[in-house]
N, C-alpha and C positions, 0 to 999 in steps of 0.2 A: 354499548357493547355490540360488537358486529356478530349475525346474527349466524355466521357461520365457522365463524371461532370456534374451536374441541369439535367442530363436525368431523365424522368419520364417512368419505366416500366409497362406498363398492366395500364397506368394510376392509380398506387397505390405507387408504389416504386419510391421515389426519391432519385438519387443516389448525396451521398454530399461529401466521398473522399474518397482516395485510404488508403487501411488500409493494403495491403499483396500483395506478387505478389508469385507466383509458377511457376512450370517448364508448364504447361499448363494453369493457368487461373490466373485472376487478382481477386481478393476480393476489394469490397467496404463495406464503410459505410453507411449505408442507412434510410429512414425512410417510414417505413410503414403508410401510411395514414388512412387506413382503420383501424389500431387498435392502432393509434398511438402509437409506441414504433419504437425503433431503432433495425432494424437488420441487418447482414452481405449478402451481397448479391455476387458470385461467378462468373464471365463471361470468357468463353474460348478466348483465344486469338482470336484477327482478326488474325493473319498467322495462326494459327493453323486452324479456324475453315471450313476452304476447304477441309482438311486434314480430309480423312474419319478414317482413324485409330483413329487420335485423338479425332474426334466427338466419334467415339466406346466408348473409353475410356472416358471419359466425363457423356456420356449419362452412362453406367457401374456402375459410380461412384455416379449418381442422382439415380439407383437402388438400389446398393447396401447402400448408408445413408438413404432411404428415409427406412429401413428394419429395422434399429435400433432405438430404444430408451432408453437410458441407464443414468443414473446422470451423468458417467463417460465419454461419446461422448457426441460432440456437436449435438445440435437438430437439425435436418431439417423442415422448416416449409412448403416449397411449390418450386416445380418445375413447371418450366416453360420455355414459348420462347415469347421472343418481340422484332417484328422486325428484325427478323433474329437473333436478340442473343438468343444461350441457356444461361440461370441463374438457378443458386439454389443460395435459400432463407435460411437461417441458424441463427444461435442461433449466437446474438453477444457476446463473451465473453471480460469481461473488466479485461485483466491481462498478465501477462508475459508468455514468451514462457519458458517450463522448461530450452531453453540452457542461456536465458535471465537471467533467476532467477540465474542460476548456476556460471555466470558469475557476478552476481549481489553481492551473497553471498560471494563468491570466493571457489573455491573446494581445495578439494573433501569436501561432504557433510558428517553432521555427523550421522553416518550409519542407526539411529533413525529416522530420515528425510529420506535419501534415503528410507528407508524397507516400509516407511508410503507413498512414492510417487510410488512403481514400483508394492506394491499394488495395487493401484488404476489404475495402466495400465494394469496389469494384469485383473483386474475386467472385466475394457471397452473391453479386448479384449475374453474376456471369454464367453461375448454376443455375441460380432460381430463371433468368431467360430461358436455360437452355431445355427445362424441362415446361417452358411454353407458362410462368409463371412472374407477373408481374408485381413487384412491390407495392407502388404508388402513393405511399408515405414517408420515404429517403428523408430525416431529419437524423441531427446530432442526437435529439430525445431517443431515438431507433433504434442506437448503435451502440453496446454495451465495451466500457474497455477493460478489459484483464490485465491481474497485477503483474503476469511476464509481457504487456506490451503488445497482445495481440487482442481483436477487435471482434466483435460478433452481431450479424443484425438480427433485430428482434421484431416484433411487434409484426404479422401481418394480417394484425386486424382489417384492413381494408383490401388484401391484396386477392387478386382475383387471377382465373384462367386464364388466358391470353384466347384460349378457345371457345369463353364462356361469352354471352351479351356482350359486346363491344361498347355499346351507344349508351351503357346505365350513366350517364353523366352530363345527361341534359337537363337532370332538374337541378343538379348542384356540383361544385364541385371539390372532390371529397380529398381531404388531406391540407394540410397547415402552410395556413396562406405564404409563410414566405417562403416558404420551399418547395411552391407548384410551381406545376409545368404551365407555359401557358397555353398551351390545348386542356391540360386540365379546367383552369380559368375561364376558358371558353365553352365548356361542358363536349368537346369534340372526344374525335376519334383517340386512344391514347395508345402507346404501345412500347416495346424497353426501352425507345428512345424519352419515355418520361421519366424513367426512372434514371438518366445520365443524366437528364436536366437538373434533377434536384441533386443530385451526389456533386455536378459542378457548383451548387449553392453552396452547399458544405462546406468544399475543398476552397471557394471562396473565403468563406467564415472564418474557415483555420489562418487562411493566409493573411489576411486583412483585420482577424478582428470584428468585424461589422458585417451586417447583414446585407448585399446587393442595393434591393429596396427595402427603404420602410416609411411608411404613411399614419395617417390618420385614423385609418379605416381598415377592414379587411379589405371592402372591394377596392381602395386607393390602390393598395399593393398590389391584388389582382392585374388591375389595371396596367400600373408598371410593367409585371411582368411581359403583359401584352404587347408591350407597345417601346418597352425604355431598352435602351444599354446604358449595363453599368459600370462603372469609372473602374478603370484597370487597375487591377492588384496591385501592380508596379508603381500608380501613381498616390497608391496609398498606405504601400511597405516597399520600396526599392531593393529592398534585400532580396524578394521575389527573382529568382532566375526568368529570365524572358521565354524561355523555351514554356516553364511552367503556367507562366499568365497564359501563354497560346492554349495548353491544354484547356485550362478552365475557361477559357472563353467560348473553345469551341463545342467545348462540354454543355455551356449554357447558351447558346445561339437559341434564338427568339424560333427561328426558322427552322422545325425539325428537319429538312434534307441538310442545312448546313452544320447539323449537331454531328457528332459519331453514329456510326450506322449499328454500331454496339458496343456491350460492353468488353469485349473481346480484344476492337480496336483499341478502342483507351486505355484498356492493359496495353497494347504491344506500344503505343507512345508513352506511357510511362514505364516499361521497363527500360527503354532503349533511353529515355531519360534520366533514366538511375544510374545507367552507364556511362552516357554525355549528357552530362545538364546544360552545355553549349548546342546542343541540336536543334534542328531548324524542324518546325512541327508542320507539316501540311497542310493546305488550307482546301475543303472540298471545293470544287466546281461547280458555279450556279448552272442549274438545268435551267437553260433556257431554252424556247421553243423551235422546234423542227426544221424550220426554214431558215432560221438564222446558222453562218456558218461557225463550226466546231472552235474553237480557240483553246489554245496550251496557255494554262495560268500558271507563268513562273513563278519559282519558290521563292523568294529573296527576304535577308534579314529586312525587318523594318523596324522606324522608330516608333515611340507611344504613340505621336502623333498621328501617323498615317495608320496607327493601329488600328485607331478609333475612327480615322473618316471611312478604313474600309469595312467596318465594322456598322457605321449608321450604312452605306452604302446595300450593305449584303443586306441589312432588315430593310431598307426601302424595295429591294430587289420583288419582292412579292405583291409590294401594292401597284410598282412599274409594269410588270407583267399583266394583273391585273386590267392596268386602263390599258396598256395595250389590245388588251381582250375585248374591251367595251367598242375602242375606236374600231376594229378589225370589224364586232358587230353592227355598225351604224354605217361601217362603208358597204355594208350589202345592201343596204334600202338608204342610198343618200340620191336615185336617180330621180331626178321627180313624177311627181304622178303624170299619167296618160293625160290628155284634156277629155272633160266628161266623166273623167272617175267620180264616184260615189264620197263625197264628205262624211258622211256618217263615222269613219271612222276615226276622222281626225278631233271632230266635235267628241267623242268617247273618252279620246285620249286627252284632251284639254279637259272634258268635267272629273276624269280621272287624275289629276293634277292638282288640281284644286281641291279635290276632297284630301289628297294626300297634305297638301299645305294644311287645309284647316284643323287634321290631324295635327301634327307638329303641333299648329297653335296649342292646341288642347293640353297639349301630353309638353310642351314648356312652359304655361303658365300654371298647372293644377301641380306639378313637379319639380319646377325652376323658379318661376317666378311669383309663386301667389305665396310663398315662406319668407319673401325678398319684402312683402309691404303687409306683413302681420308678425303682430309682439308674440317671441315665443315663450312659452311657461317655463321658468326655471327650476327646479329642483337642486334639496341639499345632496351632497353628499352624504352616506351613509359611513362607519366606521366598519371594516369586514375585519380589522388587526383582531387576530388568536381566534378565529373560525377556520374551519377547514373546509375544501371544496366539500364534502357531503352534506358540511352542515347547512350551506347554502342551496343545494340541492332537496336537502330535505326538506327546507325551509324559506319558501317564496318570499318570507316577511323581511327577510333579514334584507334583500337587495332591493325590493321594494318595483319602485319603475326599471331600474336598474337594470343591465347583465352584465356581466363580469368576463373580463379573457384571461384565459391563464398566463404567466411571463414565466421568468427564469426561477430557477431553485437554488436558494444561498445557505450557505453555513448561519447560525444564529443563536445566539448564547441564552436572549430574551426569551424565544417562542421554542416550542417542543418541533420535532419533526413535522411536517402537513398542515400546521399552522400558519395562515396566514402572518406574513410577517412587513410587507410595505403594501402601499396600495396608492395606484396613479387615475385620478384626483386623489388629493388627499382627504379626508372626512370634513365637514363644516362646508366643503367648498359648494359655491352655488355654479351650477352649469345647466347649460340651457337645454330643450327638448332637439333630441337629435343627437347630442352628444352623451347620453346614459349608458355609458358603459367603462368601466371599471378594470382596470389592469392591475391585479394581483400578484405579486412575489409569496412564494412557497417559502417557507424551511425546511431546511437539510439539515434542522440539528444543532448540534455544536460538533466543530470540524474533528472529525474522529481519527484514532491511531491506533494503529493497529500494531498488534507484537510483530519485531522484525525477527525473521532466520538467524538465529546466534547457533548454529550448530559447528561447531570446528573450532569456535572464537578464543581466543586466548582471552582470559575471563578478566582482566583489567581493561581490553577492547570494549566489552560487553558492558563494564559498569559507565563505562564512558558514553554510552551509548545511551543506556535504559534511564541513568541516575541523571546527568548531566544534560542531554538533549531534550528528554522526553518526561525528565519529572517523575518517575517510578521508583520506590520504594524495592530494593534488592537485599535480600538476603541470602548467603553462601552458603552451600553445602561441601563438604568434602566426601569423595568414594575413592578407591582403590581402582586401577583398571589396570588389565594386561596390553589391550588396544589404544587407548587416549590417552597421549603424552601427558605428562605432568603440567597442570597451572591451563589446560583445555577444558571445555565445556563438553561434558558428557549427555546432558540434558538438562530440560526449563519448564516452567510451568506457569504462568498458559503457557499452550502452544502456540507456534507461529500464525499470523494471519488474525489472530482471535482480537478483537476490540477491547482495548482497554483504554485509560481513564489517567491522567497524571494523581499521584497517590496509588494508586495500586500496588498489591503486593507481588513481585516475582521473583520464584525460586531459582538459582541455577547451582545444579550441581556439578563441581569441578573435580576433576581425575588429579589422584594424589600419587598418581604412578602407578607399576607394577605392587602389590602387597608383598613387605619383604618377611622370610618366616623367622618367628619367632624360639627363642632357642633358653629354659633354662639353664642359670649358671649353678651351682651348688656351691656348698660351702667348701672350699679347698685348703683352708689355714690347717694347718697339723700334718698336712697329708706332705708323700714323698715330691718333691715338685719335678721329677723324672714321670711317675705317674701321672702327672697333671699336666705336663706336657702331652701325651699319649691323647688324654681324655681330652685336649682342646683340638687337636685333629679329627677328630669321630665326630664330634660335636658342630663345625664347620665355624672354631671362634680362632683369633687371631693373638698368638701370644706377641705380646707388648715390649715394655721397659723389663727389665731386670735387675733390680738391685741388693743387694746381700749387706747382712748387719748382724754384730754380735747378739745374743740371745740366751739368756739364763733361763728361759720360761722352753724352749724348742731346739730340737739337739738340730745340728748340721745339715742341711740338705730340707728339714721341714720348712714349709710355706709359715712365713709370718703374717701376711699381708696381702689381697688383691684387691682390685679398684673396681670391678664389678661383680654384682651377685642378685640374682634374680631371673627376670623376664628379661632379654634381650635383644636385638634384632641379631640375626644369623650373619658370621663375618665381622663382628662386633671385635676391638682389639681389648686387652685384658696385660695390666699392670702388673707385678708381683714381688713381691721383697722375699729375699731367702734366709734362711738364719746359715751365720756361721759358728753358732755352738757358743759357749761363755769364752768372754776374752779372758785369755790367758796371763796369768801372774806371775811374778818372779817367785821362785822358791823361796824357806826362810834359810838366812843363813847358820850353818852347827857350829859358825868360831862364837864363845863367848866376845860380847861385846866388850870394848876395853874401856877399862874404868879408869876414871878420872879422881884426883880429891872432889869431892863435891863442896860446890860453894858454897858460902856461907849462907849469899841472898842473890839473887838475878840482877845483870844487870839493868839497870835504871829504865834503859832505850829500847829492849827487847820486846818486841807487842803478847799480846795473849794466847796463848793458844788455842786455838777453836774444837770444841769438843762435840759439834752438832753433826750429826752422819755421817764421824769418823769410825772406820769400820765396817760401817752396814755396806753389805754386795750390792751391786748395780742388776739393774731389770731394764727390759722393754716393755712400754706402754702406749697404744694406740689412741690419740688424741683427735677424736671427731670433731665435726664443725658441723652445725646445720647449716644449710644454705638454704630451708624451704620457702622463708617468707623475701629473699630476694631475687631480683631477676639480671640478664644481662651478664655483664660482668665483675665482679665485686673482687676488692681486694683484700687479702689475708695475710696478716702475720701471728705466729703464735709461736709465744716465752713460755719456756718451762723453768720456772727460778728465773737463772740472769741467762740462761741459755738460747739461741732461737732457732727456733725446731724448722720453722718455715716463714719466706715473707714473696708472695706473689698474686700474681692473678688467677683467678680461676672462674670457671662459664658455672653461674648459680643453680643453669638447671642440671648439674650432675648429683644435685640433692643433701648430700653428704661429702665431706673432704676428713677424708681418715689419714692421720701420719702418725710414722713410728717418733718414740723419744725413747732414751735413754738416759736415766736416772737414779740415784739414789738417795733413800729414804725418805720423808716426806717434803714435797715440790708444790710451790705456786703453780696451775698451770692459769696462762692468763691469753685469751683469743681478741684480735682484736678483727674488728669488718668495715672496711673505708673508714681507718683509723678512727674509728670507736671503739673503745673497751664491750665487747658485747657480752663476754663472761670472765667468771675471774673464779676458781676453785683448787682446793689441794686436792692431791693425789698423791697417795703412799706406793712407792715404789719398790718397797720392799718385800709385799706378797705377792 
């Protein structure tokens, strides 16, 4: 458990977990109480923080950030000491590191992306010059990317005054070997033309994919950087515009006069490049010395080829000048001596010659050659898979003769985050003394997703997206809204940006339109239906169908029948049957009927006469149908006797299907639903 976990600083910063570690300080995650938000918070190592150099360094580095403010650096919010820790308070950035993104996308980038990111490094470092403040560790690990696409540098752990010690760089030189400067490499003079050297390594990397130099060794590459040119962009991505290789080359020139004289310039070639990616990039003028006369170096396109010779040409240019210097020296004392001069001084300079040989001897065979004719002791490999950098640091035993370089950070489904995850040798292997050391791969995890912006989304968009792409578990809400069209996403839960997990569960609530108002219906059968007209005006419901039917049970003009009754939505239309009073009958007639002899017996052929509900008066009677336990559309016919009352379709959820019949005495009535008998009962028609 790290030992500053639930620490509380200055009583306001509460530290809640490790988010970065450095060659000098650990970064946490933090929350500010006082304004509550979350910020980065910075602490030097416990072994370092005895270490007065590295307190220098440290405290340097709380000056020189706390000087900038720029979109493109991270912000500093407040410097401080608690309890013996020093901290700096910083801007948390939520996003990739650009070697993360680069590794994410897979390179080389395409050069529209690169020109759009090493702008914006260019920018941040264009302040930090201008306020007399030098980087001096320009890596992709530096430079954080934001999920709108813009870029932030970070880390100036090692970054120094430009007005502070010049010369601290003779005993080492500080910052990651492939993206020094080689005045760095050389422990020399440094200044912001370092910082353009390694930002051309970068914008190399973006474009190519690969790294300039890389070696065996740190000092291998050191070395390179001293001494090599590296193979042109164009001959190792052609899609590279030729204007843009000129940038990065000149960006990365061996020779600081022939780099950019700032970051200023390199902006104004890359903007006027964004404009014309055909433009012919300028190449500076070697200062050569005073007596030689002035020469105009024309601008002209060239090809790769001559790219390159003028390119070894311009880094010869320094060692030429050089012996010119030597020879100019030797032609001032080439006249020979007077006769009678004094020997003395010439026998100094021959024992002085010879001791310098004997040196050399010494210093290549105790260093070159005495490794060359002795067996060296081999060593195993060690296993470091599922330790983390601390726990090797805590822990000498674990690497043994060993040390370890740290390499690239991958996604990893095996190993938890900072656990070591590959390692170059691999374990078992035997290698010999001289070569003990260990190239470690990081994990990043298992590659994470984050919730996307579904704000607006028409919410079939949204299941496409969450269910379909990404594996997540949706579940629907329905609200009301007067703002969010219908079948739109109102809101979601997580919120956007937050990390989730395929399986997860998310909410989205969808807008069911405006809410429309609800309007009781009451019961209106008996009533005048002139009245009930009145009352569906006030009410704001829509009279419907109107049909009219004889009636024994409701005089003339009363409502027999409507099709809705209850809760309703408002505007809702409304059916209704009207009575027209009992059907009317023939009078009886006052003539005596005229008589016949009456027969003896019926004829033979004559049928029976039916004696069943002759007489009995006719009624109306309202024959419902459930429709609850169906859905959709279902079809209905319904017999009263041999009669049929109704045979159609109707929508299942209006719940109930009420029809008039008319009838007399007692009647089958018989329902059928997608021609199944579903019930079958009498009804007496006569009360």
């Amino acid at each position: 458990m790290d030992q500053y976990i639930g620490k509380m600083l200055d009583n306001r910063y509460e530290i809640m977990e490790c988010i970065g570690m450095g060659g000098m300080a650990v970064v946490y995650k933090t929350r500010d109480h006082r304004l509550n938000r979350l910020v980065a918070v910075k602490i030097l190592k416990p072994e370092l923080a005895q270490d007065a150099e590295f307190r220098r360094r440290f405290h340097d580095e709380s000056q020189a950030v706390a000087m900038l403010s720029h979109a493109n650096i991270v912000s500093v919010y407040d410097v401080s000491q608690s309890d013996g820790l020093d901290y700096i308070v910083m801007e948390l950035v939520d996003g990739l590191t650009l070697k993360q993104y680069m590794q994410r996308r897979g390179t080389p980038l395409n050069w529209r992306e690169a020109q759009h990111f090493i702008t914006q490094i260019m920018r941040a470092l264009s302040h930090a010059h201008s306020r007399g403040i030098i980087h001096r560790d320009i890596k992709p690990h530096n430079v954080m990317v934001l999920r709108d696409g813009s870029v932030k540098v970070t880390d100036f752990g090692i970054a120094q005054l430009a007005s502070a010690a010049q010369n601290t760089m003779t005993q080492e030189a500080i910052g990651s070997v492939h993206y020094i400067s080689p005045e760095q490499a050389r422990g020399s003079h440094v200044d912001c033309r370092t910082d353009i050297y390694s930002a051309g390594v970068v914008l190399y990397e973006m474009l190519t994919g690969r790294l300039p130099f890389e070696g065996d060794t740190p000092m291998g590459v050191a070395i390179q950087h001293i001494s090599a040119i590296p193979v042109p962009p164009r001959s190792l991505n052609p899609d590279v515009p030729q204007a843009l290789e000129d940038i990065t080359m000149r960006a990365m020139a061996p020779d600081v006069n022939q780099r950019y004289g700032s970051a200023d310039e390199m902006l104004d070639d890359l903007k006027e490049f964004r404009k014309n990616p055909d433009m012919e990039v300028s190449q500076p003028v070697p200062q050569d010395e005073v007596d030689e006369p002035t020469m105009v170096v024309p601008v002209a396109r060239h090809s790769g080829g001559d790219t390159e010779r003028r390119r070894r040409e311009a880094a010869r240019e320094p060692e030429r000048r050089e012996r010119r210097y030597r020879e100019e020296e030797l032609d001032e004392y080439d006249d020979p001596p007077a006769r009678g001069t004094n020997i003395v001084p010439a026998v100094a300079a021959i024992v002085v010659i010879l001791i310098f040989i004997g040196g050399m001897i010494f210093f290549l065979y105790n260093f070159l050659l005495k490794g060359m004719f002795e067996d060296k002791q081999e060593y195993s490999v060690p296993s470091l898979l599922g330790y983390t950098l601390e726990d090797l640091e805590k822990n000498p035993a674990i690497l043994g003769e060993f040390k370890y370089e740290e390499g690239d950070t991958v996604y990893s489904e095996e190993y938890p985050e900072g656990q070591i995850c590959a390692q170059t040798p691999e374990a078992k292997t035997m290698v010999k003394e001289g070569e003990l050391v260990i190239k470690v791969t990081i994990s990043g995890g298992e590659d994470t997703m984050y919730m996307p912006r579904v704000d607006g989304w028409e919410y079939r968009q949204a299941l496409l997206k969450l269910q379909n792409e990404m594996g997540l578990e949706v579940e629907v809400q329905e609200e009301f809204s007067d703002t969010i069209t219908k079948g739109m996403i109102i809101t979601y839960t997580p919120l956007a940006d937050i990390v989730v997990e395929k399986g997860d569960k998310v909410v989205l609530v969808v807008s069911k339109g405006p809410e429309t108002p609800k309007v009781a219906v009451p019961r209106f059968v008996g009533m005048k239906f002139e009245d009930v007209e009145r009352q569906l005006g006030t009410m704001g419901l829509i009279r419907g169908k109107v049909d009219q039917h004889y009636s024994t049970e409701y005089a003339e003009g009363l409502v027999i029948w409507q099709s809705k009754e209850g809760e309703v939505d408002k505007g809702t239309v409304i059916d209704f049957m009207v009575s027209l009073g009992p059907e009317e009958t023939e009078p009886p007639s006052t003539e005596p009927p005229a008589t016949e002899p009456p027969a003896t017996e019926p004829p033979a052929t004559d049928p029976p006469i039916p004696t069943e509900n002759v007489g009995v008066p006719a009624s109306t009677q309202f024959i419902n149908v459930d429709l609850s336990g169906f859905t959709g559309t279902v079809d209905v016919r319904i017999l009263v006797g041999d009669q049929l009352i109704f045979d159609g379709s109707v929508d299942a959820s209006t719940g109930v299907l009420s029809k008039p019949a008319t009838a007399s005495g007692v009647q089958t009535v018989s329902i059928y639903i997608n021609n199944v008998l579903e019930r079958s009962y009498s009804l007496n028609f006569s009360q």
